[in-house]
N, C-alpha and C positions, 0 to 999 in steps of 0.2 A: 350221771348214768340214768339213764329212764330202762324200767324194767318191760319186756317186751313177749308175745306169742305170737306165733304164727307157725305154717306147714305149707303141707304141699297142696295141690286143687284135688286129691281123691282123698284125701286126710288119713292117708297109710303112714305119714308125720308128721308128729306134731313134735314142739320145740318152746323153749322159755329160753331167756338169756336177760345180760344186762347190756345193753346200748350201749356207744358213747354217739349222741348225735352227731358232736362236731365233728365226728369222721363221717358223715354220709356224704357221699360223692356219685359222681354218674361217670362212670367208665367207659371210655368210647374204641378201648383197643383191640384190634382186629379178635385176639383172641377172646376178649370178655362178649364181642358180636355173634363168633360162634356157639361160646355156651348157652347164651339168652335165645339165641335164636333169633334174634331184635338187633335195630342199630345201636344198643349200649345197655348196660346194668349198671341199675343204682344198687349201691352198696354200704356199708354201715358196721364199723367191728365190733367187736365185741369179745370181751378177755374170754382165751377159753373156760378158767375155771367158772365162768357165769353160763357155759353153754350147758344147757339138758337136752336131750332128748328123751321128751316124755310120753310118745309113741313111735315107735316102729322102729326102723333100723335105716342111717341114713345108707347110702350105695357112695362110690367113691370113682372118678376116674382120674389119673394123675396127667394133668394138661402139658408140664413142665416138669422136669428134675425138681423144680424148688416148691413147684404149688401142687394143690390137687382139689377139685372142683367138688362136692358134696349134691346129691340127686336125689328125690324120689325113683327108685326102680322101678315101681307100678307103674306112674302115670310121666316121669319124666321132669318135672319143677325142678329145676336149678334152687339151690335152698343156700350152698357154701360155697366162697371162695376162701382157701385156706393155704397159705404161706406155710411149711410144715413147721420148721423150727423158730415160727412167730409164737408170740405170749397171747398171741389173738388170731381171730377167725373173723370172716366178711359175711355176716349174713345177709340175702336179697333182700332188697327189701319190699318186693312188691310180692314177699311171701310173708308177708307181716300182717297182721290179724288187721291193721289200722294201718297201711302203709301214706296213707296222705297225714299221720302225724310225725313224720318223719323228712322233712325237706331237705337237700341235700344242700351242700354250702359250696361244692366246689365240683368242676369238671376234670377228669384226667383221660390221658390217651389220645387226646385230642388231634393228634397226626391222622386218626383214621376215622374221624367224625364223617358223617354223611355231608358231602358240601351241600343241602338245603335244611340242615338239621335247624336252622335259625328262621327256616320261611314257615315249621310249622302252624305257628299260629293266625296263619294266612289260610291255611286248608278249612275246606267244608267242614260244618261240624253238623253229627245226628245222632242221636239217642238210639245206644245198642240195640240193635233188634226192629226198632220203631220201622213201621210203613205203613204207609196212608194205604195200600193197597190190599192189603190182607187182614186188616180189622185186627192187627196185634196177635193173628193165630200164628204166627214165629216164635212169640214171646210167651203166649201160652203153651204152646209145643214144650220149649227149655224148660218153663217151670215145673211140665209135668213130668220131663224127664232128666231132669238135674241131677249129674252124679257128683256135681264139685259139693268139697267139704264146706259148712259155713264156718264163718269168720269168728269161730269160739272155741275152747276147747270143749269137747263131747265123752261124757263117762267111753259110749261105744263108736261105731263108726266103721261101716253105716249104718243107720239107723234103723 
């Protein structure tokens, strides 16, 4: 188990838990497309008695009879996906303080995968924000106006 934090992007939650990696997966089924808003969520369980919530209060909508999806209210971050009478909970993981330490080991749902979901690595790549034509004032704009939480827990928030 690797021990883990992360929230949501206005940091109205913040969260600890204990990991198991070798559950992280990337979820491609129609319903895990609607909560993420994205063509799939990667995901990673985690026992509940290891889940805290050590700021705010998560929001809850129930997807299914069997599941119910865990939210930021403020700002909207998919945080859980939760099997109800599971010994465990799905946390996102790209709500994870560190989410590139966290690789996924397997795909499921795959019936409703994007059919070019494999030509990504083919697409244009460019540094968020970056253009040769505005001398980086996009990127200085964001930083001066940045409401997302950083990637730590914070006594308060915001700051």
């Amino acid at each position: 188990m690797t021990l883990v934090s992360g929230g949501c992007q206005c940091g109205a939650i913040r969260y600890s838990a204990e990991l198991r990696p070798e559950t992280a997966h990337i979820c491609h089924c129609r319903m895990c497309q609607k909560a993420a808003g994205n063509y799939f969520m990667p995901l990673a369980n985690a026992p509940k008695a290891t889940f805290r919530v050590t700021r705010g209060k998560i929001a809850w909508f129930q997807s299914s009879e069997p599941v119910r999806r865990g939210f930021c209210e403020k700002c909207g971050t998919p945080l859980i996906f939760e099997t109800v009478s599971a010994k465990h909970l799905n946390i996102t993981l790209g709500s994870l303080d560190n989410p590139a330490a966290i690789m996924p080991f397997e795909q499921s749902g795959i019936e409703s995968r994007v059919p070019w979901f494999d030509q990504l690595p083919d697409i244009r790549e460019e540094v968020s924000g970056a253009s040769e034509t505005d001398n980086g004032a996009r990127l200085k704009l964001i930083a001066r106006t940045d409401h997302q939480h950083p990637d730590h827990d914070t006594v308060e928030w915001p700051l």
